[in-house]
PASEBA-1860 file (N, C-alpha, C; in nm, 3 decimals):
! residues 80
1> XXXXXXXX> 7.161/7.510/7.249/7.025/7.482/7.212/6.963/7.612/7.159 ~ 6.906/7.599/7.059/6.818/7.699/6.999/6.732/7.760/7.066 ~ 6.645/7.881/7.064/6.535/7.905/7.129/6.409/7.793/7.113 ~ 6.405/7.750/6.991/6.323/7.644/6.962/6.307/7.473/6.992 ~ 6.443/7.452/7.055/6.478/7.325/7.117/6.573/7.257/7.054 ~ 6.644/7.299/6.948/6.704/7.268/6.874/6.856/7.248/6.901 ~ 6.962/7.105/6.942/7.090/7.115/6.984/7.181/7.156/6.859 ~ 7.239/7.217/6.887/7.387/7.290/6.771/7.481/7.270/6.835
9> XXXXXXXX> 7.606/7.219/6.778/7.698/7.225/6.792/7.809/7.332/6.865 ~ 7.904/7.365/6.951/7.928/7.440/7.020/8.108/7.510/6.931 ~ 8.059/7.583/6.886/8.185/7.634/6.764/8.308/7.615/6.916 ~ 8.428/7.613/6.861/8.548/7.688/7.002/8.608/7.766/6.948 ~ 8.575/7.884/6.958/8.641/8.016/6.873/8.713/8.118/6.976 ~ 8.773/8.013/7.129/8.817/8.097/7.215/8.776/8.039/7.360 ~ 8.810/8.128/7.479/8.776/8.123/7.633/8.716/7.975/7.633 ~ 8.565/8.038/7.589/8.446/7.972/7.624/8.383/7.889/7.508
17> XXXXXXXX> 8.332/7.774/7.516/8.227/7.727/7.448/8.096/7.769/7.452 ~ 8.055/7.812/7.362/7.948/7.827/7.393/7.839/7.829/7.270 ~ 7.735/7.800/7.235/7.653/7.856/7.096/7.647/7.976/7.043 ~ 7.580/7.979/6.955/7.656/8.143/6.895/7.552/8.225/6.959 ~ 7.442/8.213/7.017/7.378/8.319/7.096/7.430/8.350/7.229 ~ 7.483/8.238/7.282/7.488/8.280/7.428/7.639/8.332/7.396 ~ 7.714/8.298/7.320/7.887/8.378/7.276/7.834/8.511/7.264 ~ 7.760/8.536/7.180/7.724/8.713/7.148/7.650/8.770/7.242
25> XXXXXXXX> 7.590/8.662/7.359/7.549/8.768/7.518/7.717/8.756/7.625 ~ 7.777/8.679/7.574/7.901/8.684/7.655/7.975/8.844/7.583 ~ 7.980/8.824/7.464/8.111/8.907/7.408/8.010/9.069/7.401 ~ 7.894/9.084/7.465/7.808/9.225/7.465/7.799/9.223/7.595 ~ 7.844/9.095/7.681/7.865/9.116/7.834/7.725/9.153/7.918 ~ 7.588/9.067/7.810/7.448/9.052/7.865/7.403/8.982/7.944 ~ 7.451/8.982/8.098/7.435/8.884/8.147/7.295/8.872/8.197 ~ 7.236/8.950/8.223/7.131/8.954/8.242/7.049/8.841/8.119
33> XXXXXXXX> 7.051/8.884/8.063/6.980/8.812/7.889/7.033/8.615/7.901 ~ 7.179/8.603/7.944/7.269/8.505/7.987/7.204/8.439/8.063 ~ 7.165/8.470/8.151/7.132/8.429/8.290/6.978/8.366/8.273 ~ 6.913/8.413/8.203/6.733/8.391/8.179/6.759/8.262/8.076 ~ 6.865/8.280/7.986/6.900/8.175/7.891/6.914/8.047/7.922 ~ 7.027/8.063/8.019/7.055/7.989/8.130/6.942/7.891/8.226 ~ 6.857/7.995/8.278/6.771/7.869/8.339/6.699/7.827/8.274 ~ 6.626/7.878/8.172/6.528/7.829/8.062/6.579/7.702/8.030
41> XXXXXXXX> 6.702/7.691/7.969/6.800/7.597/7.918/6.771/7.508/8.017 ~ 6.817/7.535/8.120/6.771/7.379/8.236/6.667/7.329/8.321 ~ 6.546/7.444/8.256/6.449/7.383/8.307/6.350/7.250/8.152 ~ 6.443/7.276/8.025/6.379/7.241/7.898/6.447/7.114/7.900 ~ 6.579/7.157/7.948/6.649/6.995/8.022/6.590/6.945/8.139 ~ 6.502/6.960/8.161/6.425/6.860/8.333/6.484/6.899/8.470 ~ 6.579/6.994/8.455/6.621/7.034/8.588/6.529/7.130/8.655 ~ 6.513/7.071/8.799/6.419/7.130/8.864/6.474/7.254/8.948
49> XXXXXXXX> 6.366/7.326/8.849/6.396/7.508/8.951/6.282/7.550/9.056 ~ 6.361/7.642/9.129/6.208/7.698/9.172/6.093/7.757/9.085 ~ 5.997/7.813/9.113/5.934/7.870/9.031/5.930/8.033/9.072 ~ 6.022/8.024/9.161/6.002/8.244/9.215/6.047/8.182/9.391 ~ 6.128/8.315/9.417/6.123/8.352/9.533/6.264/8.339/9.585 ~ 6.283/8.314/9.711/6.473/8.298/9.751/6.477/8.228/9.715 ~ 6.429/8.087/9.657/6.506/7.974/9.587/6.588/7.960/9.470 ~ 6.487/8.052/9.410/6.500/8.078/9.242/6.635/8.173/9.233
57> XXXXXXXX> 6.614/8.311/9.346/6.722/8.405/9.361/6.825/8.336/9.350 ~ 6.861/8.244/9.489/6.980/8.209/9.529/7.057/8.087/9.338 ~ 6.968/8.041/9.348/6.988/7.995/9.181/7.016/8.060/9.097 ~ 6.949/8.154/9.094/7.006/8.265/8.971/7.145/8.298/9.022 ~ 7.166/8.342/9.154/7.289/8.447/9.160/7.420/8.311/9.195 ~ 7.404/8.179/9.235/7.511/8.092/9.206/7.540/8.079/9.045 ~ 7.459/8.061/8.932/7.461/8.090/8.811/7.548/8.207/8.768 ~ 7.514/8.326/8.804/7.547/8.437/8.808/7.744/8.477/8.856
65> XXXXXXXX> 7.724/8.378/8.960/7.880/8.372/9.010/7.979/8.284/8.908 ~ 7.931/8.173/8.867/7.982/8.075/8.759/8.040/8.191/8.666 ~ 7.945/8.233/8.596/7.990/8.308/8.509/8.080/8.435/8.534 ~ 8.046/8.475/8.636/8.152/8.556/8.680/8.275/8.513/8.689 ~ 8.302/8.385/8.725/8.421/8.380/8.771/8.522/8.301/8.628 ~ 8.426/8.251/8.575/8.445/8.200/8.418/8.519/8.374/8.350 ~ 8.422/8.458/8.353/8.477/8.554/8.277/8.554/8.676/8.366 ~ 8.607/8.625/8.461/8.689/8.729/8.554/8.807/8.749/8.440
73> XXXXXXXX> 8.834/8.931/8.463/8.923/8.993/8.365/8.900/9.038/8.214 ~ 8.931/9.040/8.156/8.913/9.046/8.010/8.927/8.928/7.939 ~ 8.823/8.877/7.851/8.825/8.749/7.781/8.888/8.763/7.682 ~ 8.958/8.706/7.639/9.072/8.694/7.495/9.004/8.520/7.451 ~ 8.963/8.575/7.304/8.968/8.472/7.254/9.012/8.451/7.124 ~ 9.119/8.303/7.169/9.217/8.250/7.120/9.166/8.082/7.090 ~ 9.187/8.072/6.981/9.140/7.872/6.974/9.229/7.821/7.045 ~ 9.176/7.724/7.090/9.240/7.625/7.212/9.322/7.498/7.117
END
């Protein structure tokens, strides 16, 4: 999804699927930037977040582990 709300198509140019913004916070290894993307993304989808505090934390850092464990090692990307 675009910053603007907009769904695109998910290129597979390797590892991960992903849109071409959140691929270029994967392959600059921004997770931080990833991660904000990330909940934005599912709160624009109706998923209910906290709004602040240990809830939100513990949300962010299970998020945070996903991706970790998605990109444990060095990512090689190879078309599937």
């Amino acid at each position: 999804m675009t910053d603007d709300g907009v769904v695109v198509p998910l290129p597979n140019d390797g590892r991960w699927r992903a849109c071409d913004l959140c691929s270029d916070l994967v392959d600059t290894n921004d997770m931080e930037r990833l991660l904000t993307r990330a909940l934005t993304t599912m709160r624009i989808l109706g998923v209910k977040l906290p709004d602040g505090g240990p809830d939100l934390e513990f949300m962010a850092m299970v998020v945070m582990t996903n991706f970790a464990t998605v990109l444990a090692g060095e990512p090689t990307k190879q078309p599937l």
